[in-house]
VOBA-1610 file (N, C-alpha, C; in pm, whole numbers, padded with zeros to 5 digits, always signed):
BEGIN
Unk-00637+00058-01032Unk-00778+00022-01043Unk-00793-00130-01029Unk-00896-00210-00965Unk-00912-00317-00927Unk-01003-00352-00986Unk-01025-00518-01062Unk-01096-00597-01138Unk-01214-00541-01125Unk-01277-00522-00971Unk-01443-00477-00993Unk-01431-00320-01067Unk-01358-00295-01035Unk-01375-00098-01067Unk-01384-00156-01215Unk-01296-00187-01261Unk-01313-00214-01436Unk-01373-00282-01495Unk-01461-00388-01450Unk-01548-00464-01420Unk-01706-00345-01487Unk-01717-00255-01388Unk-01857-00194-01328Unk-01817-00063-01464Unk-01695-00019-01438Unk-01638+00104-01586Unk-01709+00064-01744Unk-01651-00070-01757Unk-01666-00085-01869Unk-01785-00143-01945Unk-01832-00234-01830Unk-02036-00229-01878Unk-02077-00132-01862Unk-02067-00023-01803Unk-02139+00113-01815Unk-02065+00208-01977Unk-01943+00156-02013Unk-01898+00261-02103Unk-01975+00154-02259Unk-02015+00018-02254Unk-02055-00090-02303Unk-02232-00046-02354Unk-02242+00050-02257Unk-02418+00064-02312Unk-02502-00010-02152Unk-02469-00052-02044Unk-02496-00090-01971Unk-02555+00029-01857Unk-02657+00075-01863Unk-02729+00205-01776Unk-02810+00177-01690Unk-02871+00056-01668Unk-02940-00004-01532Unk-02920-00136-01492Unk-02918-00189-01364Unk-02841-00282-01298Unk-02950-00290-01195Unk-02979-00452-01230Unk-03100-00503-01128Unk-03043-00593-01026Unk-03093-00600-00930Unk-02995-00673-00819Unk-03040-00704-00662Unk-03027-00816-00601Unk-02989-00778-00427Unk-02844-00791-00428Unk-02792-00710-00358Unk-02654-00688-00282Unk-02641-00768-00176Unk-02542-00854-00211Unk-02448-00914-00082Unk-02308-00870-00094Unk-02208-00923-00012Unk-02097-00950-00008Unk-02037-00954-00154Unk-02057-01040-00200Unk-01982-01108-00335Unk-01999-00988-00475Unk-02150-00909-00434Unk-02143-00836-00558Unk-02135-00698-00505Unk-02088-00656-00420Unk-02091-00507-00363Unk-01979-00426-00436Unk-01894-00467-00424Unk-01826-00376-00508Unk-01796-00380-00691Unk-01868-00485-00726Unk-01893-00466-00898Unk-02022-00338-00904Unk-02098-00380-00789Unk-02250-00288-00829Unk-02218-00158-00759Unk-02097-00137-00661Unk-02070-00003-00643Unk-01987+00064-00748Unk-01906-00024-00810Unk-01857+00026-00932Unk-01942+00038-01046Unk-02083-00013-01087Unk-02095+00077-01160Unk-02180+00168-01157Unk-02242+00185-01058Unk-02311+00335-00983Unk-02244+00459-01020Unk-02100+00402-00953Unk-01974+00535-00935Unk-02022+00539-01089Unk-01971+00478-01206Unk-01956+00450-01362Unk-02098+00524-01429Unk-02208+00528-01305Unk-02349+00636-01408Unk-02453+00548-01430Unk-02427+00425-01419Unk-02582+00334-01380Unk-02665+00336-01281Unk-02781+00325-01296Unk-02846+00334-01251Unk-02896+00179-01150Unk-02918+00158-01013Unk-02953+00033-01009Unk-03098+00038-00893Unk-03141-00053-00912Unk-03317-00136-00886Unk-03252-00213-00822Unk-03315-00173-00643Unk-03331-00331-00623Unk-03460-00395-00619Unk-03392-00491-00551Unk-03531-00633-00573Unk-03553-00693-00406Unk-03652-00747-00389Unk-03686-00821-00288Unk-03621-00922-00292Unk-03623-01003-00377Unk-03555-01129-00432Unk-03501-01131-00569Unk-03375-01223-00568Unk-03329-01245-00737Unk-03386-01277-00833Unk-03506-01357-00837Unk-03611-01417-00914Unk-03697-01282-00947Unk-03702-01170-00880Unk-03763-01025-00894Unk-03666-00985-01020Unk-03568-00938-00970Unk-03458-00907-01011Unk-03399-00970-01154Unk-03414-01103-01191Unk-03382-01138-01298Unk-03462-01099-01416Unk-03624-01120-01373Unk-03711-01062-01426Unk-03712-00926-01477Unk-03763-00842-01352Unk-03726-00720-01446Unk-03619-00682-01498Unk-03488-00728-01527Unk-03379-00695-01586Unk-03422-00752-01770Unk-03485-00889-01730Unk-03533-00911-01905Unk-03635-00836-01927Unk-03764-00807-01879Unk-03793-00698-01891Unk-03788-00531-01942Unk-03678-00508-01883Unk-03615-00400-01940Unk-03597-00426-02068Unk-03523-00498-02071Unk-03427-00542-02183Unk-03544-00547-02324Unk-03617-00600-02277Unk-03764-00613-02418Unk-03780-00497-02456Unk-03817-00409-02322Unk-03935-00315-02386Unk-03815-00166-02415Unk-03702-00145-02370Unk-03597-00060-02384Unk-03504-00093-02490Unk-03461-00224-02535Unk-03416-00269-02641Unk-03235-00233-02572Unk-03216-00184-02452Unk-03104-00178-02387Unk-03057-00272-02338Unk-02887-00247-02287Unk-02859-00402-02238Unk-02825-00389-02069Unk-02869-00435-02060Unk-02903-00456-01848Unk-02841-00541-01796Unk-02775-00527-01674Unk-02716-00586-01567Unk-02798-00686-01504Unk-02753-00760-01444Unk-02855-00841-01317Unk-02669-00856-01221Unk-02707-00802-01113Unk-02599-00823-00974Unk-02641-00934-00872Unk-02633-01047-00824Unk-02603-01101-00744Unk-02555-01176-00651Unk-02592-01217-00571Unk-02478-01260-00490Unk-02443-01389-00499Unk-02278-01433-00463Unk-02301-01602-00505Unk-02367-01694-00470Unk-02327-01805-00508Unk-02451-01970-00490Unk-02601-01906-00487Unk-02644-01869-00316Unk-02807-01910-00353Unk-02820-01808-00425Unk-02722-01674-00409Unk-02846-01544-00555Unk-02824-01597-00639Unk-02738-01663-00709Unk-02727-01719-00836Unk-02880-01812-00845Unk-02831-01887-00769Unk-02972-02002-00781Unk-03115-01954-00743Unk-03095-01841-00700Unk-03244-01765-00620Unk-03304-01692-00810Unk-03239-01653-00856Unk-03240-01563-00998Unk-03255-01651-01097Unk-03250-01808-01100Unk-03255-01884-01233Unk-03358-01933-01279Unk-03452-01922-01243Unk-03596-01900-01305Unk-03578-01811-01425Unk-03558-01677-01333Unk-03547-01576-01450Unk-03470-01547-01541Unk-03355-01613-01507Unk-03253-01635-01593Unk-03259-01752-01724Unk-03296-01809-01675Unk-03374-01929-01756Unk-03416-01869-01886Unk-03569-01824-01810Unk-03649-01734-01894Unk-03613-01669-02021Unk-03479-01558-01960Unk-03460-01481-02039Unk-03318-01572-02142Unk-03269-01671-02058Unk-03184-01731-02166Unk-03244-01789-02287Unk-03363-01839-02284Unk-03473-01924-02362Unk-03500-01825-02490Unk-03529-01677-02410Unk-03613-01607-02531Unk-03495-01507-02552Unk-03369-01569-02553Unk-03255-01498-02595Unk-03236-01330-02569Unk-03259-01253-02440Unk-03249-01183-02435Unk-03097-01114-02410Unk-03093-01016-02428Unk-02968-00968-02434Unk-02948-00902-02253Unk-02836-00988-02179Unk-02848-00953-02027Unk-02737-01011-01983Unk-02638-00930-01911Unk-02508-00961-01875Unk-02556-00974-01736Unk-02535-01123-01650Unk-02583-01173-01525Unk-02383-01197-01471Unk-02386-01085-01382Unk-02299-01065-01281Unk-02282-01178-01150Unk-02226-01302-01181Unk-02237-01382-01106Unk-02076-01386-01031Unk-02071-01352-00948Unk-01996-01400-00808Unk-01961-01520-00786Unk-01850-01581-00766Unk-01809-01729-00802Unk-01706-01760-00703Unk-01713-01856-00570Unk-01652-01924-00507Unk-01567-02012-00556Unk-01460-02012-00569Unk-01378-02077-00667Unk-01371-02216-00578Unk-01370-02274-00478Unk-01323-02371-00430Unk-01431-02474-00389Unk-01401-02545-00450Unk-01539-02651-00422Unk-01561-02691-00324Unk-01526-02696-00193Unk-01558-02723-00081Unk-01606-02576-00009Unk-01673-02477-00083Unk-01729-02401-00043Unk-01865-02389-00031Unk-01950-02351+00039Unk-02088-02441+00061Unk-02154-02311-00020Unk-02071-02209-00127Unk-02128-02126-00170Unk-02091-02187-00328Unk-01998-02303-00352Unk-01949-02323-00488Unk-02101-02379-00601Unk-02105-02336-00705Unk-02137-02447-00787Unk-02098-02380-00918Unk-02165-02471-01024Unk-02099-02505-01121Unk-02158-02370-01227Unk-02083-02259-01243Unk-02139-02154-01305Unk-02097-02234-01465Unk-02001-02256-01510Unk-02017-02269-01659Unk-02148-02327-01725Unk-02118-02470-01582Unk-02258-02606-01656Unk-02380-02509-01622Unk-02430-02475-01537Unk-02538-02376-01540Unk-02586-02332-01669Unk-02472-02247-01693Unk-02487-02141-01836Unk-02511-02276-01932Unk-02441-02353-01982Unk-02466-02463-02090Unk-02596-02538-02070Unk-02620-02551-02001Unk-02772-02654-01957Unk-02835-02546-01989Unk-02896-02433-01990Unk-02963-02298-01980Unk-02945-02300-02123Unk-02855-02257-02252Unk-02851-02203-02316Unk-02783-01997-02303Unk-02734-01992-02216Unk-02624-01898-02167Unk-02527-01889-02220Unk-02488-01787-02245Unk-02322-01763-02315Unk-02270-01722-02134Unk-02108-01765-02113Unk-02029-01773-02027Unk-01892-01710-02068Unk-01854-01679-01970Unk-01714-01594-01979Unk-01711-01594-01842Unk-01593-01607-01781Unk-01505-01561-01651Unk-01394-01466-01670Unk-01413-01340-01561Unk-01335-01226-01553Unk-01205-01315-01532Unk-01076-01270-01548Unk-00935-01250-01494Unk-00841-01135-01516Unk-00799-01134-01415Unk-00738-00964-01364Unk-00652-00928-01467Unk-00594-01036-01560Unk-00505-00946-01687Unk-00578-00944-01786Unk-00760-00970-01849Unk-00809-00946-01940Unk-00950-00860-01912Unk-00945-00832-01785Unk-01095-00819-01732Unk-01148-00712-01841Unk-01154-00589-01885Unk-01180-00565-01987Unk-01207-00554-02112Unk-01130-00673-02178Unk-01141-00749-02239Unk-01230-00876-02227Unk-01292-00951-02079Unk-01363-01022-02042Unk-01459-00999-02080Unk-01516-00830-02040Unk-01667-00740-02023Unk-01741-00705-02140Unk-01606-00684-02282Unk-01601-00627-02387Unk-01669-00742-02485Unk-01637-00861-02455Unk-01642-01012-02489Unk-01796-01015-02458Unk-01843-00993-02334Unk-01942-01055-02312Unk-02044-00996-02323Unk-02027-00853-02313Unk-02146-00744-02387Unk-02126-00743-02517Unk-02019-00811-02614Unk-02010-00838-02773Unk-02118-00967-02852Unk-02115-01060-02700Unk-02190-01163-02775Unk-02337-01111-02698Unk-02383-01056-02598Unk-02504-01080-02538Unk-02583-00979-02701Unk-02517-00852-02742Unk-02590-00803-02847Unk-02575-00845-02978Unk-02477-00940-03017Unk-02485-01001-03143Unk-02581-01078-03188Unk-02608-01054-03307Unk-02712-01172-03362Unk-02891-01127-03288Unk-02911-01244-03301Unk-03067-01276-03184Unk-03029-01277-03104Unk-02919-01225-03022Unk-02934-01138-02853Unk-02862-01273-02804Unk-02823-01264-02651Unk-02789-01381-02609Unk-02780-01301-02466Unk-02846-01448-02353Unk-02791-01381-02215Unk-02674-01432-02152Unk-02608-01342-02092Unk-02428-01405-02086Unk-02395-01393-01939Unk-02335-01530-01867Unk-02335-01498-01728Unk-02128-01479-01767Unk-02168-01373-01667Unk-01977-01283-01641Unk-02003-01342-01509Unk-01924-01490-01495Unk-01839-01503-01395Unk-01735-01423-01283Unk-01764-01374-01150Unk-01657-01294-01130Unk-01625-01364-00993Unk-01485-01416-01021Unk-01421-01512-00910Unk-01433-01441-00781Unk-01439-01475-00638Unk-01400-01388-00550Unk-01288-01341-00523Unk-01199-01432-00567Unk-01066-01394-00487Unk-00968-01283-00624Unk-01045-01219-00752Unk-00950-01180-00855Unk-01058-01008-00804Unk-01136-01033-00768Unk-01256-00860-00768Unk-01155-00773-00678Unk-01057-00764-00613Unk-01036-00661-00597Unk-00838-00683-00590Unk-00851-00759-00731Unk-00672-00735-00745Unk-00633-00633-00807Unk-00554-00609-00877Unk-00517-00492-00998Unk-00569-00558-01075Unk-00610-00449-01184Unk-00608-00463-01290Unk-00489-00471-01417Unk-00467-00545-01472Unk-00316-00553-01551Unk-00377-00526-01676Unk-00430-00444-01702Unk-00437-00438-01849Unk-00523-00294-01851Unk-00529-00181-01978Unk-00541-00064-02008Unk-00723-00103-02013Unk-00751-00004-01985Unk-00915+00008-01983Unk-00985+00079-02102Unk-01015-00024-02242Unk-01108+00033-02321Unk-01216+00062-02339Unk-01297+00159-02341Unk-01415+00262-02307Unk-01499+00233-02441Unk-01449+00185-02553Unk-01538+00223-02666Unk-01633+00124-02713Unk-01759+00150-02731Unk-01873+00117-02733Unk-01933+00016-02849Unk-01899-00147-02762Unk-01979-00239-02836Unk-02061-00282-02951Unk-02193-00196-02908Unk-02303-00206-02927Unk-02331-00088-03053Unk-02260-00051-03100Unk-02244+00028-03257Unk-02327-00028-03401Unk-02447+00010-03412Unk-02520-00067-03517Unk-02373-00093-03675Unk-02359+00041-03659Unk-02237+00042-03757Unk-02133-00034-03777Unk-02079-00118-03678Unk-02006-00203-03684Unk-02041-00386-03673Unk-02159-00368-03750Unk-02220-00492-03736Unk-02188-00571-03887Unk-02209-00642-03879Unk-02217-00691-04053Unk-02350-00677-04131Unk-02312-00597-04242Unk-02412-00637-04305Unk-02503-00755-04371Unk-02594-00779-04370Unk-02632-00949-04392Unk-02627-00941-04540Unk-02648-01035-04647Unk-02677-01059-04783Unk-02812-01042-04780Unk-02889-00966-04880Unk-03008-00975-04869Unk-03068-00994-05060Unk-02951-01005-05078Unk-02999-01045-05236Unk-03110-01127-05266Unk-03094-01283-05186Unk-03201-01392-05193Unk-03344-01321-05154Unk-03345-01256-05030Unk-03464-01225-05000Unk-03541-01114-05088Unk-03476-01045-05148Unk-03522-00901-05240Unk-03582-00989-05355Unk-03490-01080-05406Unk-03571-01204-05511Unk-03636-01315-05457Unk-03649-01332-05371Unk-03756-01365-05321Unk-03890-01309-05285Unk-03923-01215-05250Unk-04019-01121-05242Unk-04100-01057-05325Unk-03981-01052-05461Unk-04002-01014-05591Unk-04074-01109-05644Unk-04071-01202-05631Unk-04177-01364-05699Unk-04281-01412-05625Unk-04269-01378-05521Unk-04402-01365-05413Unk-04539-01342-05436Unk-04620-01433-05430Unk-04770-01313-05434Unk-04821-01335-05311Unk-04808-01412-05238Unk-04891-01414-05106Unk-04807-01408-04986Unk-04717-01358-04992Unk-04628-01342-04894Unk-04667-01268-04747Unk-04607-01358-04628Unk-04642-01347-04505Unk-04504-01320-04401Unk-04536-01174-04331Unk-04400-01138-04218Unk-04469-01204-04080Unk-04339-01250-04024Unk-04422-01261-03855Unk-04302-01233-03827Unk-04337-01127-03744Unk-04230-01060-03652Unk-04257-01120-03516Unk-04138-01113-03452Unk-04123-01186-03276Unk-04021-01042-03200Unk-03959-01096-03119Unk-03869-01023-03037Unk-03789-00960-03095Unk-03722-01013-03188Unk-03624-00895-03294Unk-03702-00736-03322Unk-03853-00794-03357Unk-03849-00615-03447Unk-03897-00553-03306Unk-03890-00631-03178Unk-04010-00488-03065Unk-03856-00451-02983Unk-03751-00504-03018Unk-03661-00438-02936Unk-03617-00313-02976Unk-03615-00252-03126Unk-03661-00085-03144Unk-03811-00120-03206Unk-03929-00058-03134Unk-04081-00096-03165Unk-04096-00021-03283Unk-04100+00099-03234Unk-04127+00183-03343Unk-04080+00217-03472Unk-03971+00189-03502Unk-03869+00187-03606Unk-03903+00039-03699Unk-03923-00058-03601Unk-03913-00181-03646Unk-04066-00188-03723Unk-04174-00156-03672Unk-04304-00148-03691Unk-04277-00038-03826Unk-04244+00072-03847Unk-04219+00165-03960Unk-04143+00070-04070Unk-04009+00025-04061Unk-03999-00027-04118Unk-04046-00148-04208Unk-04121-00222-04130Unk-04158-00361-04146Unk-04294-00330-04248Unk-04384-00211-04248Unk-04472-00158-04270Unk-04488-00118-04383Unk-04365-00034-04423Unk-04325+00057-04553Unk-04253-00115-04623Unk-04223-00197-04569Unk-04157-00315-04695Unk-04286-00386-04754Unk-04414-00416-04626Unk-04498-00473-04636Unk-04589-00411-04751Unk-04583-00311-04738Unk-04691-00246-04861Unk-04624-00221-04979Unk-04499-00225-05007Unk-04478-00279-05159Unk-04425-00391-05173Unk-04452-00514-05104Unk-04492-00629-05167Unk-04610-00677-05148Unk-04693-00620-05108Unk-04831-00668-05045Unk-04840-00804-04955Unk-04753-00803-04808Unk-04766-00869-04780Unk-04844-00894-04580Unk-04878-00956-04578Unk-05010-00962-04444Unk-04871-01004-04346Unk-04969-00953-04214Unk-04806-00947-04060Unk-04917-01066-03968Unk-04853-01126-03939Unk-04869-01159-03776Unk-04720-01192-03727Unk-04761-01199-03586Unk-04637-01186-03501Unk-04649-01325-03401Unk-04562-01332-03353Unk-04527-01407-03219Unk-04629-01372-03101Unk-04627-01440-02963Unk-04693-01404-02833Unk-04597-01329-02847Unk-04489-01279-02802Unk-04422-01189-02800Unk-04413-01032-02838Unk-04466-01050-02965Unk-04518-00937-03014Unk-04651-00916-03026Unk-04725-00956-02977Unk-04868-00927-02992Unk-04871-00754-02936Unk-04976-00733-03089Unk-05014-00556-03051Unk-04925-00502-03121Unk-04789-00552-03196Unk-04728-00465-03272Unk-04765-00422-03385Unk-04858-00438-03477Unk-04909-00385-03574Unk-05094-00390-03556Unk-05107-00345-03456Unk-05241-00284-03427Unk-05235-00178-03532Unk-05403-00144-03554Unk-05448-00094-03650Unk-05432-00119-03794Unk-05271-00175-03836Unk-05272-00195-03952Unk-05398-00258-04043Unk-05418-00260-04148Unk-05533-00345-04216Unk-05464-00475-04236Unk-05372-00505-04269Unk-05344-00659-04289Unk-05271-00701-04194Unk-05280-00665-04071Unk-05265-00760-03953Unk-05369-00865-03918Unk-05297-00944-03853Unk-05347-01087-03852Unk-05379-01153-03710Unk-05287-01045-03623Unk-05287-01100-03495Unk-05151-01195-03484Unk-05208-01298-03390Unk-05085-01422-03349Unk-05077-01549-03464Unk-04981-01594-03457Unk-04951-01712-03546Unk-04905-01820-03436Unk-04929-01930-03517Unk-04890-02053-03397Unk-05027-02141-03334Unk-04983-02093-03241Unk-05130-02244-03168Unk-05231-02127-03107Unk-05226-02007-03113Unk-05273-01891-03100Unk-05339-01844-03151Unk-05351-01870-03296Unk-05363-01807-03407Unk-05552-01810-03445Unk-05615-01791-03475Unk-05760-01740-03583Unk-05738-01873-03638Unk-05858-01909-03635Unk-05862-02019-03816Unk-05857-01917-03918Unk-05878-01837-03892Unk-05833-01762-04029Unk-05730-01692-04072Unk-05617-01674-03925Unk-05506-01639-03974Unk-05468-01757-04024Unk-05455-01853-03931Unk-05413-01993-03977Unk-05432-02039-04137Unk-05568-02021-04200Unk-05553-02051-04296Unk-05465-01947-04420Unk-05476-01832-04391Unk-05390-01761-04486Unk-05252-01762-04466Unk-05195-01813-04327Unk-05086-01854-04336Unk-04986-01985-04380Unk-05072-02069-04415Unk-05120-02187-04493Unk-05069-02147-04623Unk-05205-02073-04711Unk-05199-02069-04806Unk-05069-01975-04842Unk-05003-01935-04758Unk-04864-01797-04856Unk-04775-01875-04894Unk-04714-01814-05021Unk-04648-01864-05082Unk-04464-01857-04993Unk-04500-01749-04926Unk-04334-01694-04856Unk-04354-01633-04733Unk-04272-01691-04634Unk-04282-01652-04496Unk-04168-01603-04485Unk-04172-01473-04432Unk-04031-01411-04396Unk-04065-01389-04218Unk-03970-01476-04162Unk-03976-01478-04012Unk-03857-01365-03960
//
């Protein structure tokens, strides 16, 4: 099996089920590998299409999505959207194709990219590539999400693979850490005017997150607004507030003022 085959295997065995993309040269056989692997892929007119709806997805599915393209300009054709979604920390493994030799009029600088951006980075190599994939779909869903460009050299995508191919699945709520939540339970507990604003964390499961957030809110009695981001997630409620920020009501504004405890 060759770097792309295990490459395209193991973001699909990772939780990876749709793959946004134009196809060139450089990414044809990662994105035919993971077709073969049960993903599904979208194309795009352009990468800047393509980057987009991949964060997209990613919001409103709470899944973690591919972006395929091709090196230098798809890279650079897609960084708008990549941008974008690096900014509002979405969770999105960007399949970048990489001219290793700098006198290639396709080279540039994938790490500094990712660092100027706010990108998590990793580069495949043929004795960890599984370990590469495992890495980089570990950090894109950890925490507040992260978008992670997987470097994939040209000249390693179709060597062997030197190393055993692990299948088992990342993205396991169960194997997460549990946080301390002692402070906040006593905190809440001393509260009287206490205020939630939910953002991108609670709409990536909506409904769950909205149930939950709902049933805490009404036994501490406390009022929601959200982010632009979340706007509309607690429609209907009675103590919704709408947006917070430069967005906001003078009158959310002022009751968000006056609370004693903001739980963001």
């Amino acid at each position: 099996m060759n770097v792309a085959e295990v490459v395209g295997r193991c973001l699909v065995a990772h939780g990876v089920d749709h793959v946004f993309g134009v196809v060139g040269s450089g990414n044809f056989h990662v994105t035919n590998a993971l077709l073969a692997a049960g993903a599904r892929f979208v194309a795009a007119a352009h990468e800047g299409g393509a980057a987009s709806m991949a964060d997209g997805y990613a919001r409103v599915s709470g899944r973690l999505p591919a972006l395929s393209v091709h090196q230098g300009p798809g890279v650079t054709n897609a960084l708008t959207g990549i941008v974008e979604a690096a900014k509002s920390r979405t969770p999105m493994v960007v399949l970048a194709p990489e001219a290793t030799s700098a006198r290639s009029n396709f080279f540039i600088d994938l790490a500094g990219i990712a660092a100027s951006i706010g990108a998590g980075f990793r580069r495949v190599a043929p004795d960890r590539a599984a370990a590469d994939v495992a890495e980089a779909c570990r950090s894109a869903l950890s925490g507040a999400g992260q978008t992670v460009v997987l470097a994939l050299p040209l000249d390693v995508q179709l060597l062997p693979a030197a190393e055993a191919v692990h299948l088992a699945f990342v993205g396991d709520p169960a194997a997460a850490p549990v946080p301390e939540l002692g402070p906040l339970l006593d905190a809440l507990a001393n509260a009287r005017r206490p205020v939630f604003i939910a953002g991108r964390g609670a709409i990536r499961e909506a409904s769950v997150g909205r149930a939950q957030l709902t049933a805490l809110a009404e036994r501490c009695g406390a009022l929601f607004v959200v982010s632009a981001a979340a706007k509309g997630l607690f429609v209907g409620d009675p103590w919704y507030l709408d947006v917070s920020g430069g967005f906001a009501t003078p009158f959310a504004a002022e009751l968000i003022i006056d609370a004693d405890l903001i739980v963001a």
